[in-house]
C-alpha positions as CSV (number, residue, x, y, z in Angstrom):
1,X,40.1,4.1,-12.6
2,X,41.7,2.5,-9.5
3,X,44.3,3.8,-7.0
4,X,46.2,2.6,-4.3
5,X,43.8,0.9,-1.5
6,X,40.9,1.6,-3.4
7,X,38.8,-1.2,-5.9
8,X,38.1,-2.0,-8.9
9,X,34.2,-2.8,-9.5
10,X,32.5,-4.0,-12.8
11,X,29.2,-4.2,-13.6
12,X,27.3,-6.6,-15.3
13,X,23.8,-5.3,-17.9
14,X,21.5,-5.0,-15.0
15,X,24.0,-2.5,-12.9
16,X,24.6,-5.4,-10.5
17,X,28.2,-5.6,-9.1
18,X,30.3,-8.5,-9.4
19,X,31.9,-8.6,-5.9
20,X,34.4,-11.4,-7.4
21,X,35.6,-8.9,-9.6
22,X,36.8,-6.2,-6.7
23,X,40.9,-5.8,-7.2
24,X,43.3,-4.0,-5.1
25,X,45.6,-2.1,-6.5
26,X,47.7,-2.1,-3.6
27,X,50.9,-3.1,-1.5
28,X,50.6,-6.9,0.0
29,X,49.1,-5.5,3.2
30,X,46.4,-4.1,1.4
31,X,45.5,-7.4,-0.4
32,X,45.6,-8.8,3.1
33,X,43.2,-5.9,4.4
34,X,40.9,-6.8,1.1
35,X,40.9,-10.2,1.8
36,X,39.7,-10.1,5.3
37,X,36.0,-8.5,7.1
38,X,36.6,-5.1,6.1
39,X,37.0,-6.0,2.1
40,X,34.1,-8.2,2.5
41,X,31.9,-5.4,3.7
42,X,33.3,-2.7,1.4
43,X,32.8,-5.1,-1.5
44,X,28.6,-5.5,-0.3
45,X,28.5,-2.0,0.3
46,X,29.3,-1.4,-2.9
47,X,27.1,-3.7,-4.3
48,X,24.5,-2.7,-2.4
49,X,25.2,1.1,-3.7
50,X,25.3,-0.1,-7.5
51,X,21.6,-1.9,-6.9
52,X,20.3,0.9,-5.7
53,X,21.6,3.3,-8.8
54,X,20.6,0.7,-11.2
55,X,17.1,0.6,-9.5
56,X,17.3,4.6,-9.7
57,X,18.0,4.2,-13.7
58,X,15.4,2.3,-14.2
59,X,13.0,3.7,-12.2
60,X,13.7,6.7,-14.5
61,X,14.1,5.3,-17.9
62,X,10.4,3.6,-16.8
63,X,8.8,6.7,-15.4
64,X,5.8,8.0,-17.7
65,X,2.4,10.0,-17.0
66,X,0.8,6.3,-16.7
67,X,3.2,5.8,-14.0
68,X,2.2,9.3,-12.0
69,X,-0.9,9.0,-12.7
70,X,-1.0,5.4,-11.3
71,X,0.8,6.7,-8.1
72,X,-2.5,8.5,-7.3
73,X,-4.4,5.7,-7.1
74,X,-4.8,4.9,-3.3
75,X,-5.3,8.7,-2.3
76,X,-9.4,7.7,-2.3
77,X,-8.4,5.7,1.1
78,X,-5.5,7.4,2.1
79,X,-7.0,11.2,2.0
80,X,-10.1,10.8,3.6
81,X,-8.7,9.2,6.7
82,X,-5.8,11.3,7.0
83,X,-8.4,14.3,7.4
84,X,-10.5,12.9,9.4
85,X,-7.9,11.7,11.9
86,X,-5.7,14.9,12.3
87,X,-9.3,17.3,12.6
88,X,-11.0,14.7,14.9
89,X,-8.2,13.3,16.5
90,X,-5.1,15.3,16.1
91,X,-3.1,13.2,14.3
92,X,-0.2,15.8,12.6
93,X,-0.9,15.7,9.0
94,X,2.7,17.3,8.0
95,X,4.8,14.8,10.3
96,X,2.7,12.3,8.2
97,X,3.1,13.3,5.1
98,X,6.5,13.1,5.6
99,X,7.1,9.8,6.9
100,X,4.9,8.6,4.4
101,X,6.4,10.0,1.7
102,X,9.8,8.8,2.9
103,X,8.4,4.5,3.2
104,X,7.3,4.9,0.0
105,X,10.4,5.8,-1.3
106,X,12.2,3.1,0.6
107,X,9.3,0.1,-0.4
108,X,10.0,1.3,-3.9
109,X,13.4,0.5,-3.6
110,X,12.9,-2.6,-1.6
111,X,10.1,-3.9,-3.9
112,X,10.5,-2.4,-7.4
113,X,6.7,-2.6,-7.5
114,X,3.7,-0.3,-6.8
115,X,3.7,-1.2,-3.3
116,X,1.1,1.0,-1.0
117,X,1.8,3.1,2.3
118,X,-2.1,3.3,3.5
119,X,-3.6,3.9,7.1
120,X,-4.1,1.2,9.4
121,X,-7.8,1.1,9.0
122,X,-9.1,-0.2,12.3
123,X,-7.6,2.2,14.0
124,X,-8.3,4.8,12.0
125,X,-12.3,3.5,12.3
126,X,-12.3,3.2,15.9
127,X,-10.3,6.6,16.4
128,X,-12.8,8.0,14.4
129,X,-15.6,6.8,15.9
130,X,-18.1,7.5,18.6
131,X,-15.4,6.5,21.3
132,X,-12.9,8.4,19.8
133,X,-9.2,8.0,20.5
134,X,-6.5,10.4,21.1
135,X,-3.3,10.8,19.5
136,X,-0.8,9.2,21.9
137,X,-3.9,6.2,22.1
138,X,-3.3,5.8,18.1
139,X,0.0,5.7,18.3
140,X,0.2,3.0,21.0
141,X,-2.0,0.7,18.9
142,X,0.2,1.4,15.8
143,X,3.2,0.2,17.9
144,X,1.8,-2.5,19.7
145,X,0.4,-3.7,16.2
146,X,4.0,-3.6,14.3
147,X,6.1,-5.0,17.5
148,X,4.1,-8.0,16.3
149,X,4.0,-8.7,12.7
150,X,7.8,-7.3,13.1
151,X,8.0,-10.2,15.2
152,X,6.9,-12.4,13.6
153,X,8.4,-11.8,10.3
154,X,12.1,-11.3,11.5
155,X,11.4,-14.8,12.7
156,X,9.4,-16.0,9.1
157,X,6.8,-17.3,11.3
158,X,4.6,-15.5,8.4
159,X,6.1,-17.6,5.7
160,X,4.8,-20.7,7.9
161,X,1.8,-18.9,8.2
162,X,1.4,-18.1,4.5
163,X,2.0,-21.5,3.2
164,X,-0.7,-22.9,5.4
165,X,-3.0,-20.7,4.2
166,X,-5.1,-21.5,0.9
167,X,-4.8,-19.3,-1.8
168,X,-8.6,-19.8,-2.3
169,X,-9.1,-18.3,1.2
170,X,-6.6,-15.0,0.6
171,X,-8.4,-14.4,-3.0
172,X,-11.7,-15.1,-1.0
173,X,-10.8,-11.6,1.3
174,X,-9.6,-9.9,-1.6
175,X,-13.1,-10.2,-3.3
176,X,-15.2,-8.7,0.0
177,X,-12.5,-6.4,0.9
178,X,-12.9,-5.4,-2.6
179,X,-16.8,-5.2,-2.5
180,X,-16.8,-3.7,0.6
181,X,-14.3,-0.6,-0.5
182,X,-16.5,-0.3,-3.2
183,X,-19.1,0.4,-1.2
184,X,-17.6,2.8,0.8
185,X,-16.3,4.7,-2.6
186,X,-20.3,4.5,-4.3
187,X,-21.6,6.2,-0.3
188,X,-18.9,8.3,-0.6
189,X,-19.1,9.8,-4.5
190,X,-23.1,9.7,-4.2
191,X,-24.4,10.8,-0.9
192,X,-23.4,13.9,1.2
193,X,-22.7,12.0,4.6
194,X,-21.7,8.7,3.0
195,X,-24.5,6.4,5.0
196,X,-26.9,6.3,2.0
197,X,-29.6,8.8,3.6
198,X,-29.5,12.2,1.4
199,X,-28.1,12.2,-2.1
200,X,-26.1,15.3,-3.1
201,X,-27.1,18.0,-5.2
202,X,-26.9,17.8,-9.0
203,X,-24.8,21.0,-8.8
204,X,-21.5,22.1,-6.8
205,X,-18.0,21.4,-6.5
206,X,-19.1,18.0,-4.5
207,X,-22.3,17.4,-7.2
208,X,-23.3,14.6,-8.9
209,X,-22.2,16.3,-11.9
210,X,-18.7,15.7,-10.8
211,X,-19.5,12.3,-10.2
212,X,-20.7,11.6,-13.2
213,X,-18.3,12.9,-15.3
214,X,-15.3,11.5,-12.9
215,X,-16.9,7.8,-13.2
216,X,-17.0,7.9,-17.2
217,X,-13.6,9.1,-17.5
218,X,-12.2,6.6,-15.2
219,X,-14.0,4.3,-16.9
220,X,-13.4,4.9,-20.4
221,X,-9.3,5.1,-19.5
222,X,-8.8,1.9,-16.9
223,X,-11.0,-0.6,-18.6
224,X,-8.4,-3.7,-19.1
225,X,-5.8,-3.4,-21.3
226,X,-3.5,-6.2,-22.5
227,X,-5.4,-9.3,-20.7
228,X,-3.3,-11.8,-22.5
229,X,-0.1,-9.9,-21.3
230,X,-1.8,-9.8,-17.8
231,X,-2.4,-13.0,-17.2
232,X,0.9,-14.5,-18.1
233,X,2.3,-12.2,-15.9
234,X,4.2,-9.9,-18.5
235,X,3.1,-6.4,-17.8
236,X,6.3,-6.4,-14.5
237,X,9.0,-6.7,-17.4
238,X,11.0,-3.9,-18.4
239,X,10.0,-4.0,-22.0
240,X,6.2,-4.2,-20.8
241,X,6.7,-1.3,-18.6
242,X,8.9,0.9,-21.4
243,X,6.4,0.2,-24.2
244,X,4.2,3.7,-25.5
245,X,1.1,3.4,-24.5
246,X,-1.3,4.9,-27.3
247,X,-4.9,6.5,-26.4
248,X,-3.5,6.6,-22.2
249,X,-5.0,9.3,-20.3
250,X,-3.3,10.2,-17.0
251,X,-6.8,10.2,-15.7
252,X,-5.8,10.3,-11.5
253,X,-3.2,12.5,-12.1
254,X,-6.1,14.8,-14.3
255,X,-8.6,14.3,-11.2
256,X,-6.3,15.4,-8.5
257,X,-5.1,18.1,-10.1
258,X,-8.9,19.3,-10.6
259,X,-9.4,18.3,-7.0
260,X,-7.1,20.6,-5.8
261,X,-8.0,23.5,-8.3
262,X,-11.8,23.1,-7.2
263,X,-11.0,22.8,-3.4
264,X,-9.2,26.2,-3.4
265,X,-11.6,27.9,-5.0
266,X,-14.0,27.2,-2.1
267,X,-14.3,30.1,0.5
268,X,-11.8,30.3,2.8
269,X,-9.5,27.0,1.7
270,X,-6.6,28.7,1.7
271,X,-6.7,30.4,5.2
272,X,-4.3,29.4,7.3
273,X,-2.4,27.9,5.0
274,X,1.1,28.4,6.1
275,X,5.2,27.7,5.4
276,X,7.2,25.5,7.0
277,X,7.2,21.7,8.0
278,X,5.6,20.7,11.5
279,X,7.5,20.2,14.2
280,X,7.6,16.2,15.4
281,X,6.0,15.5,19.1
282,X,7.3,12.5,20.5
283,X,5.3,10.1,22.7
284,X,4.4,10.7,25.9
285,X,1.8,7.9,26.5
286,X,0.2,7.3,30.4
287,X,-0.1,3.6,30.9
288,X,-4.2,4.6,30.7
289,X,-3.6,5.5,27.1
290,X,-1.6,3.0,26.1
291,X,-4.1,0.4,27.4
292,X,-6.7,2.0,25.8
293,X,-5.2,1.9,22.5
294,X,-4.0,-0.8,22.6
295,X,-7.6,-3.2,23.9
296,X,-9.5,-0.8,21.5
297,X,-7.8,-0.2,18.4
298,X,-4.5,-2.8,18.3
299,X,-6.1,-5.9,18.8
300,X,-8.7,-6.0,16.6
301,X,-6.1,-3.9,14.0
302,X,-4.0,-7.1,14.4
303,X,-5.2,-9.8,12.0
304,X,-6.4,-7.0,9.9
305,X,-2.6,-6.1,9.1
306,X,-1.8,-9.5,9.1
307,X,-4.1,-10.6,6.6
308,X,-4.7,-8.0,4.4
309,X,-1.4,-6.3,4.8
310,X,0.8,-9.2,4.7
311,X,-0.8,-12.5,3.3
312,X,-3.2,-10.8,0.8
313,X,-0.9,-8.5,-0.4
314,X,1.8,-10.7,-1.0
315,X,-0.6,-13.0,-3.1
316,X,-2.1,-10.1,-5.5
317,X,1.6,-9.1,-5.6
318,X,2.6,-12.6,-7.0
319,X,-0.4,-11.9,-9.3
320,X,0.4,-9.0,-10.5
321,X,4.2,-8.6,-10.6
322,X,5.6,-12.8,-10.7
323,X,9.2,-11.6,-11.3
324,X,9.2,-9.4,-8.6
325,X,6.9,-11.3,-6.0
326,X,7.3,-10.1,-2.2
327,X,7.9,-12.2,0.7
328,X,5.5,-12.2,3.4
329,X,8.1,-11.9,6.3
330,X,9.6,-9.5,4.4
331,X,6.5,-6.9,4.2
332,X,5.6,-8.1,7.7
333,X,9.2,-6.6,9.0
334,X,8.1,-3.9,6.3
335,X,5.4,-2.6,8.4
336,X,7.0,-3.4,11.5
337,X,9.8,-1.2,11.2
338,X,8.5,1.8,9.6
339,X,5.7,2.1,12.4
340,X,8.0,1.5,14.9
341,X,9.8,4.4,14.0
342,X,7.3,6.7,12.5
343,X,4.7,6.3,15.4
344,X,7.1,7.5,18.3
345,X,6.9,11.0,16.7
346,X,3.1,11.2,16.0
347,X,3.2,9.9,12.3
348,X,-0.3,7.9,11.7
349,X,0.3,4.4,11.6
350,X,0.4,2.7,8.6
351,X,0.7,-0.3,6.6
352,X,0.7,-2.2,2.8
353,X,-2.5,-3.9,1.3
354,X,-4.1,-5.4,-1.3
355,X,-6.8,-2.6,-1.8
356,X,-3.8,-0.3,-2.4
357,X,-1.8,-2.1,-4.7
358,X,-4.7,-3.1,-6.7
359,X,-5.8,0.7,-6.3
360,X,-2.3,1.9,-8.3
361,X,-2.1,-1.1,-10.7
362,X,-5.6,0.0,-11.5
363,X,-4.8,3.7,-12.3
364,X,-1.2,2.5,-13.9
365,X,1.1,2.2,-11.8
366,X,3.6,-0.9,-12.9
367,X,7.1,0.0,-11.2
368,X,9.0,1.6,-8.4
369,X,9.3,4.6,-10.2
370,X,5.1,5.4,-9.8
371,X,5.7,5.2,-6.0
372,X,9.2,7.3,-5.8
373,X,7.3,10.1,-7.4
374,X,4.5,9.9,-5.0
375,X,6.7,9.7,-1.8
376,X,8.8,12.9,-3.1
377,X,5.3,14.6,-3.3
378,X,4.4,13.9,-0.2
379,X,7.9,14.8,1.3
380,X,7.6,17.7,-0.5
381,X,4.3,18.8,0.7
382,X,5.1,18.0,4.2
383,X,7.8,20.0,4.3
384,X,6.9,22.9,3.1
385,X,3.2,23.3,4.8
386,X,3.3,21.3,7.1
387,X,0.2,20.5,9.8
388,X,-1.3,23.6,7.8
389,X,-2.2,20.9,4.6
390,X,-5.1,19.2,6.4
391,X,-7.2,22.7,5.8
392,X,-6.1,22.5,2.2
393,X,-7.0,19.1,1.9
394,X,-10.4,19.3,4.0
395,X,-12.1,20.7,0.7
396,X,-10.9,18.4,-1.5
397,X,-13.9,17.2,-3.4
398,X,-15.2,13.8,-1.9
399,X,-17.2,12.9,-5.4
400,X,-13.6,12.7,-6.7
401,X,-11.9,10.4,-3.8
402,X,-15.6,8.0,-4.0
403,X,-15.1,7.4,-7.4
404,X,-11.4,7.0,-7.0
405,X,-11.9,4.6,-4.3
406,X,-14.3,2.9,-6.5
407,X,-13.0,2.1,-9.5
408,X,-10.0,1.2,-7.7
409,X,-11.8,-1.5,-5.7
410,X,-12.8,-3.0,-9.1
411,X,-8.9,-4.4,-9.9
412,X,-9.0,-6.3,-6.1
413,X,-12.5,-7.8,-6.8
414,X,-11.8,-8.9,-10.3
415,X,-8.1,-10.5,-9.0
416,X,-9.9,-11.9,-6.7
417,X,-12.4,-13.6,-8.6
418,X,-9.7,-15.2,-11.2
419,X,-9.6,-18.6,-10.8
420,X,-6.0,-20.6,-11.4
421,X,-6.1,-23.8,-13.7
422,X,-6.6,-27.2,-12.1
423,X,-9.3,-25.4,-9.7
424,X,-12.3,-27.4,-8.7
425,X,-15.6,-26.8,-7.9
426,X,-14.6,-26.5,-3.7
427,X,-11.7,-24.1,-4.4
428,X,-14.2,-21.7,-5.7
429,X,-17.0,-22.8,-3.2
430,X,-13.8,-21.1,-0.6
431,X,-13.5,-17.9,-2.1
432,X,-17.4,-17.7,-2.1
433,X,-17.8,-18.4,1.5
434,X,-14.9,-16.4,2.5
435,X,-16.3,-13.0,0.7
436,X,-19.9,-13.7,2.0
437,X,-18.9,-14.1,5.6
438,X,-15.9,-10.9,4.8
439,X,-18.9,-8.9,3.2
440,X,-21.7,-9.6,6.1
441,X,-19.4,-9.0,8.9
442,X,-17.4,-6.4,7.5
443,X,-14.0,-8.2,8.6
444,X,-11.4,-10.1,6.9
445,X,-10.8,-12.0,10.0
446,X,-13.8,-13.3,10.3
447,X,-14.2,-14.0,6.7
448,X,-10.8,-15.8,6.8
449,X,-12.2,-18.2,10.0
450,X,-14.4,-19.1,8.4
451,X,-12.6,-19.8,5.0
452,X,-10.2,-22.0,6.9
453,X,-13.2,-23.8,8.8
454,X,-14.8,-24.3,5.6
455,X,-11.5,-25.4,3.9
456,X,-11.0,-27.9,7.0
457,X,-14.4,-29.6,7.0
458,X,-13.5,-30.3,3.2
459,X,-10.6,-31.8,4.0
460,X,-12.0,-34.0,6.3
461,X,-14.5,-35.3,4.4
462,X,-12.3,-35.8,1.0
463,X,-9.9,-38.1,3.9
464,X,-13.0,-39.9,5.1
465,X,-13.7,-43.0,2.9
466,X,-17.3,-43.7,3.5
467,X,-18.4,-47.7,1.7
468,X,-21.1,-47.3,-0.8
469,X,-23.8,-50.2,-1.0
């Protein structure tokens, strides 16, 4: 249907719009005014608004229980810092939820994969540490963090920076990040304080009971399904995506619905649980504070995001989901901009990663669609309890988020461990050295010096010719 001034669009199969195709229907001026700036921006911006409804189709037509259950996957990282940093630190767990929710609706757009919105973890360690931080000292970190890698991938310095480094390095960080978050998810499911002193009780909402049964099911439901199909890289297609999947149990989706039915049932979990969304502070930072933040938490935050955030991420993502691989200066401008807006009004800083994505590939999640659904929750949520949540949330059963976190960190291990053909024997010898010094130290960056030292000693003595005889 066209009308004077107005265009004509077609579509092709896929929804896109065929901006060659635009027609006015109008006088000769108008054909001018089409022809010009004006037409040319009308005609993206209508592409750009068909992409985005054909992405919203197929996000639907795609959508299943694997998919919402596979949504759910990250919460084993995601919950337990959140709590810890708004009770110990103040962080506003409804302003969080909110602009959490709201990137991962705009990454599953972006992306049209199962891309993660997780805490920056190094701040969230040192915040919640012995030194602890305050909110406005978070927040600075979180900026001075994303001004950054923005920078850097608005100017693709982080495509440079990805090419030069070896994929035998990233997969290297992916195997003792993924060691290292299981760990944390075994501490977590088994013992009461999570540093391996006292075991919990057989019995009890948080007993080992719970674990037990929680760490069979998940096992039983996520062992691997359709290697073949994996490994060529055809579980991202449509068809893949759309096909029924027979014997599937929901099994995050099952757990956190249990999670939350057991933690209201615990004495007083639902006091103080109120209506309404929280009220956004913005940031009022002394220069102190924002020092502070920034020596203590940013820095050492800072290869963290750009390793594991960016560069790994971007390689598990290439992995996983070849048709729809993600650029590292785009998720470096990614993290950039939705910190730099989110952190100003007290929303915990946050950014993608490999242990996330491998987290909701491991419990399902194969499209866009999986994260839409969790960002709407979280929206949801925020907005109607608000700050109130955290209490809620407090008594959700840590046996449940350890063997979450667990499992989950078995997907990152084992991507990390696949070797690509043509490999030799030093390629692997990387990735070995770069999870052993990842896993001693407990830090990617280190691990990835001294992956790259280790890869540049090789290459200097495969370029040195030394005479035999």
């Amino acid at each position: 249907m066209t009308s004077a001034g107005a265009y004509e669009i077609r579509e092709d199969e896929e929804g896109r719009v065929d901006a060659s195709s635009a027609k006015c229907a109008g006088s000769s001026r108008e054909e001018t005014w089409v022809s010009g700036a004006t037409g040319t921006a009308a005609a993206t911006a209508a592409r750009g608004a068909s992409t985005l409804r054909a992405r919203g189709r197929k996000f639907w037509d795609e959508f299943t229980w694997r998919e919402a259950s596979g949504s759910l996957g990250d919460l084993g990282t995601f919950l337990p810092l959140l709590i810890g940093m708004s009770i110990e630190c103040g962080v506003d767990a409804g302003t969080t939820m909110l602009f959490t929710g709201a990137y991962n609706v705009l990454t599953a757009f972006l992306y049209e994969i199962p891309m993660p919105v997780q805490p920056m973890k190094t701040i969230a360690a040192v915040a919640l540490g012995d030194d602890a931080l305050n909110v406005n000292e978070i927040m600075t970190a979180g900026i001075f963090v994303s001004a950054i890698v923005l920078a850097l991938g608005s100017t693709r310095m982080m495509d440079v920076f990805n090419r030069l480094t070896p994929l035998a390095v990233v997969q290297g960080m992916q195997v003792g990040l993924g060691l290292l978050l299981a760990r944390k998810g075994f501490l977590l499911a088994v013992y009461k304080s999570g540093d391996a002193i006292e075991v919990r009780e057989m019995l009890g909402t948080d007993g080992l009971i719970v674990t037990i049964v929680a760490m069979c099911a998940v096992m039983y439901v996520c062992s691997p399904e359709y290697p073949a199909a994996c490994s060529q890289g055809e579980l991202d297609t449509g068809e893949e995506r759309r096909k029924p999947r027979r014997h599937y149990i929901p099994v995050a989706l099952i757990l956190v619905i249990i999670g939350i039915i057991m933690a209201m049932t615990k004495d007083r979990a639902l006091d103080g649980l109120t209506m309404g969304p929280a009220r956004p502070k913005i940031l009022s930072a002394s220069w102190s504070e924002a020092k502070r933040g920034v020596v203590h938490a940013g820095v050492p935050q800072l290869p963290l995001t750009t390793l594991n955030s960016v560069i790994s991420v971007c390689a598990l993502s290439k992995e996983l989901f070849p048709n729809f691989p993600a650029s590292p200066s785009s998720v470096a401008t990614s993290v950039g901009v939705m910190n730099l807006v989110g952190c100003w009004v007290g929303a915990m800083p946050s950014c993608h990663g490999a242990g996330g994505l491998a987290a909701q590939y491991a419990f399902g999640a194969r499209g866009g669609g999986s994260i839409v659904f969790l960002g709407v929750c979280k929206m949801f949520l925020g907005l109607v309890f608000g700050s109130s949540l955290v209490k809620l949330l407090g008594h959700f059963p840590k046996t449940i988020l350890g063997v979450m976190l667990f499992s989950s960190s078995l997907e990152l291990i084992g991507m990390g461990l696949k070797t690509k053909p043509g490999w030799q024997q030093h390629q692997k010898y990387l990735v070995m050295v770069t999870a052993a010094v990842t896993i001693s130290t407990k830090s990617t960056a280190i691990g990835f010096a001294a992956g790259m030292s280790t890869h540049l000693l090789m290459e200097v003595q495969r370029r040195i010719e030394v005479p035999v005889g």
